[in-house]
C-alpha positions, -999 to 999 in steps of 0.1 A, spaced: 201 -266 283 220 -238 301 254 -246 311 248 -232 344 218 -252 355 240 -283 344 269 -275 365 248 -269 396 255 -297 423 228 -321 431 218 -316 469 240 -339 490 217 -335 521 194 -353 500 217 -376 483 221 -388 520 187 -391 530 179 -414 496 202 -438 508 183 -441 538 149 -435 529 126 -462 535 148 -477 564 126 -480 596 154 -483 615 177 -451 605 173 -424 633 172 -394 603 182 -359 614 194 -352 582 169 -322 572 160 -285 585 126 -291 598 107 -300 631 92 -331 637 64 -320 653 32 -309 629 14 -277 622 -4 -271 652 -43 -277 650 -54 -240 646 -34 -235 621 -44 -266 603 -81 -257 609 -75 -226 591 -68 -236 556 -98 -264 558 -124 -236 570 -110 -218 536 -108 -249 514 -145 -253 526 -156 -222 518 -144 -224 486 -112 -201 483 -95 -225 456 -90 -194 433 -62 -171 425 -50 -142 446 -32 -115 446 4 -114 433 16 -96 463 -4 -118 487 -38 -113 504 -40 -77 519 -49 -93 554 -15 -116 555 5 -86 545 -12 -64 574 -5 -95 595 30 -98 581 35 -59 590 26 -59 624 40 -92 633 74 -74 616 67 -39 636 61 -57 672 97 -71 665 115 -45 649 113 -9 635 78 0 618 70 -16 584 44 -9 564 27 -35 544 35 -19 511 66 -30 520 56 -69 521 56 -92 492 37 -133 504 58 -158 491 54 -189 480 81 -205 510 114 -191 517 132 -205 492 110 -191 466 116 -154 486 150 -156 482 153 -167 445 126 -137 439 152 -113 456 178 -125 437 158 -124 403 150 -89 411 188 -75 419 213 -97 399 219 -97 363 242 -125 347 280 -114 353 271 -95 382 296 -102 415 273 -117 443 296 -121 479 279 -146 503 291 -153 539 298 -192 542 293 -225 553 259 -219 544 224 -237 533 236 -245 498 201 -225 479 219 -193 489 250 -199 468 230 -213 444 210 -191 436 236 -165 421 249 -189 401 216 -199 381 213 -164 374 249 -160 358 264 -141 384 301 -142 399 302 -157 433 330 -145 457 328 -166 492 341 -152 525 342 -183 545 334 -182 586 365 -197 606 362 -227 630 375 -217 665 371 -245 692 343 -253 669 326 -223 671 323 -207 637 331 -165 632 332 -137 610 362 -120 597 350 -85 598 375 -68 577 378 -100 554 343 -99 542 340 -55 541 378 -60 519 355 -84 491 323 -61 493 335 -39 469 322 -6 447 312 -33 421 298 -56 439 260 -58 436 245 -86 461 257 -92 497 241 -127 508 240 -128 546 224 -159 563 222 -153 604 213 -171 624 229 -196 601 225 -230 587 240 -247 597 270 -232 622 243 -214 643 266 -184 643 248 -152 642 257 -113 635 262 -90 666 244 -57 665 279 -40 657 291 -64 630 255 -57 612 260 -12 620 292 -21 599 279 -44 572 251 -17 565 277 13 565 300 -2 545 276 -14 518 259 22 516 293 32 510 296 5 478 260 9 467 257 -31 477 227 -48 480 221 -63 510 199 -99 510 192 -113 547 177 -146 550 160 -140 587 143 -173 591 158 -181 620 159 -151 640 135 -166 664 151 -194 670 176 -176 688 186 -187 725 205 -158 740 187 -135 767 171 -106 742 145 -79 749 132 -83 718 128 -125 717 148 -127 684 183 -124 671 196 -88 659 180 -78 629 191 -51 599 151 -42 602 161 -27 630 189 -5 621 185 5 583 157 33 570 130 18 546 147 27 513 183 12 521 195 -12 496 178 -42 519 159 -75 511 150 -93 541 138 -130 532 116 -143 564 96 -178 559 66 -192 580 86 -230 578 107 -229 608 90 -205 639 56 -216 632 61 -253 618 48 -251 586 78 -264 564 53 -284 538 30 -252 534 57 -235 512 42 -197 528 73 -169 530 76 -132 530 95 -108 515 102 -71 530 118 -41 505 120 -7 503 83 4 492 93 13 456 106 -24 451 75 -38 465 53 -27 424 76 -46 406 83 -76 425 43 -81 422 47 -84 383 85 -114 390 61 -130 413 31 -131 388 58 -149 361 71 -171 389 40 -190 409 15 -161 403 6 -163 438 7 -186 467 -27 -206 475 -57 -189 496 -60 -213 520 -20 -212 531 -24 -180 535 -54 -184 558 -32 -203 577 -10 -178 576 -27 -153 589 -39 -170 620 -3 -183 626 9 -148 625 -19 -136 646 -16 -162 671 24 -166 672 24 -164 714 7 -199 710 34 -214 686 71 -202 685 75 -193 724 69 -227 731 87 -237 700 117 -218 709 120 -231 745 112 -268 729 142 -265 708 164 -247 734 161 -279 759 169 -299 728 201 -279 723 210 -280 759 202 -318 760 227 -330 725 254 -306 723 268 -317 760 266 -353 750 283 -346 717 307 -328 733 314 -355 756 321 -384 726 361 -385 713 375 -365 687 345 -344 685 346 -307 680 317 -288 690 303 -251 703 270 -244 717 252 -226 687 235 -196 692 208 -196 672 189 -222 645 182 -255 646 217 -274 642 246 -290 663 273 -287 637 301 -307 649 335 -320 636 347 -357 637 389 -359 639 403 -378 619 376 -386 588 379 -357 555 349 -370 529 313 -357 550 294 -373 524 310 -404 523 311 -404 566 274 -396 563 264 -420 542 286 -445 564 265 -438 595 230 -447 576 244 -477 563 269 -488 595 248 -467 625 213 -468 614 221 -429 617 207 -400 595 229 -363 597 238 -341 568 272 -338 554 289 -303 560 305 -304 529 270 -298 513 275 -263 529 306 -252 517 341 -269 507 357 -253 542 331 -277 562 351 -304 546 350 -332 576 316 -321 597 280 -326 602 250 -312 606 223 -323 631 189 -308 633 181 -314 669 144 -300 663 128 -337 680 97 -332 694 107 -365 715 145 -357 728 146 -393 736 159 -397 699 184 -375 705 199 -399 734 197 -427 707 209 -408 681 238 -402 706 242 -439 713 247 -450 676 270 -422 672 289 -434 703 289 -475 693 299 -464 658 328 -445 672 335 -469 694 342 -498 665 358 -479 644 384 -461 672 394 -503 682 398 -515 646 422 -489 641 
């Protein structure tokens, strides 16, 4: 077995959730996904294919429709893409390990901007690359970049920038100028650039466009840019494992042939449902997005109201990421709430070593009553364990 693949840590979001799997009573907020299912259409979709008999194979690169789709869903929101530029993916995850497959050999330096969701620092390191972390600071709880920290490691060897924004799980998200910069800097290096997008519509600052800043909207089509985009979070599809990658067009040949040695393709009838998702979004993510707002708006003030709680309203994502004074081990403090508070929430150390001592709460409830009990648990639990000390 490969040395690397042994030293990679076993997910602690999930080592969390096992210990409170099968509980009926643990409130669990623990992973990135909605709670809410696929809506019907989209459903119906994939049974009209199943019934129809698409249970074959399919292209590498996707079904031509879904890339159109893909394409125009991508143009509407940004600067024109072309399908050719398009890859269909079997789920994010699988688009970024593609991307990274494609652009990093073993001993190759990969930077990546943390706290981050832990597949993107991964990743690199399965492949036998060096990974250099530029770490986010914690300011009143709100996390930011240190520009000139992260363009002083970017260097003229370095291969693979890894930029997730809106990010998992600090909801801190690249301005406009910080991404001109980025871009600039790493046309200067010859860098890589790999943006994992999924989240850029759930983004709750005023925009013209409905959707956090974009590099698709500032670089040409042959700049050294991956952007990783994934149908699981802005159309609630997380179990249909459907993604997207977009390249420059010459990239777009020979990622067909990695796909074809990875999953070969991902299943007709997803991507029927794909293709109506992407057709009908207006029906979905607006409604999503406002959804998850009020859900934001509704647990970040209460968590900001508890003792010794450090909090900021995130921008973008899914997540109240939030650090409880006075305890340093998240794992062990999560795993103290399923046991103790009949709570679920991810540890933020399973994001980065600097998110020693917070947590990560998806607040994507299709009920926000859970939330308010959530908060109540939280609160009792604090509660006891401020009088015993």
């Amino acid at each position: 077995m490969r040395q690397a693949i042994l030293d990679l840590e076993a997910s602690k979001i999930r080592e969390v959730a096992n210990a409170g799997m099968g509980r009926n009573d643990v409130l669990a907020f623990w992973f990135g996904e909605s709670d809410e299912v696929t809506p019907d259409f989209i459903r119906e979709a994939a049974v009209e294919s199943i019934r129809a008999g698409e249970t074959f194979y399919a292209h590498n690169l996707g079904l031509p429709e879904l890339r159109e789709a893909v394409a125009g869903y991508t143009s509407r929101l940004h600067s024109p893409v072309g399908s050719e530029r398009v890859a269909i993916t079997s789920g994010g995850v699988n688009a970024l390990m593609l991307a990274m497959q494609m652009l990093v050999d073993a001993g190759d330096e990969v930077v990546a901007v943390t706290p981050v969701w832990p597949n993107l620092t991964a990743q690199p390191l399965i492949m036998g690359a060096k990974l250099r972390r530029v770490s986010l600071r914690p300011q009143a709880g709100a996390w930011k970049l240190d520009l000139a920290q992260l363009l002083d490691a970017v260097r003229p060897g370095t291969r693979l920038l890894v930029l997730n924004a809106p990010n998992n799980p600090t909801g801190w998200t690249l301005t406009r100028a910080e991404q001109q910069a980025i871009l600039a800097h790493c046309r200067r290096t010859g860098t890589w650039i790999l943006a994992d997008e999924v989240y850029e519509r759930l983004y709750y600052e005023p925009t013209q466009a409905g959707c956090a800043p974009s590099f698709l909207d500032i670089a040409g089509p042959d700049d050294r840019l991956v952007v990783a985009h994934s149908f699981s979070k802005s159309f609630l599809m997380t179990g249909w494992r459907l993604g997207w990658l977009v390249m420059p067009a010459a990239m777009t040949e020979p990622m067909g042939k990695l796909i074809e040695f990875n999953t070969s393709c991902a299943s007709v009838f997803t991507q029927r449902a794909g293709v109506v998702a992407v057709q009908r979004t207006q029906e979905v993510t607006p409604r999503l997005v406002a959804h998850l707002k009020a859900c934001r708006d509704r647990l970040v003030p209460q968590l900001q109201a508890l003792p010794r709680v450090e909090l900021a309203m995130p921008a973008g994502g899914m997540y109240a990421f939030f650090k409880l004074d006075g305890f340093g081990d998240s794992l062990a403090l999560a795993k103290r709430l399923v046991a103790e508070a009949g709570l679920g929430i991810a540890p933020g150390n399973a994001f980065a070593p600097e998110a020693q001592g917070w947590l990560r709460w998806c607040f994507a409830s299709k009920d926000p009553a859970r939330l308010d009990q959530g908060v109540e648990r939280l609160a009792a639990w604090l509660a006891a364990w401020l009088a015993a000390r």
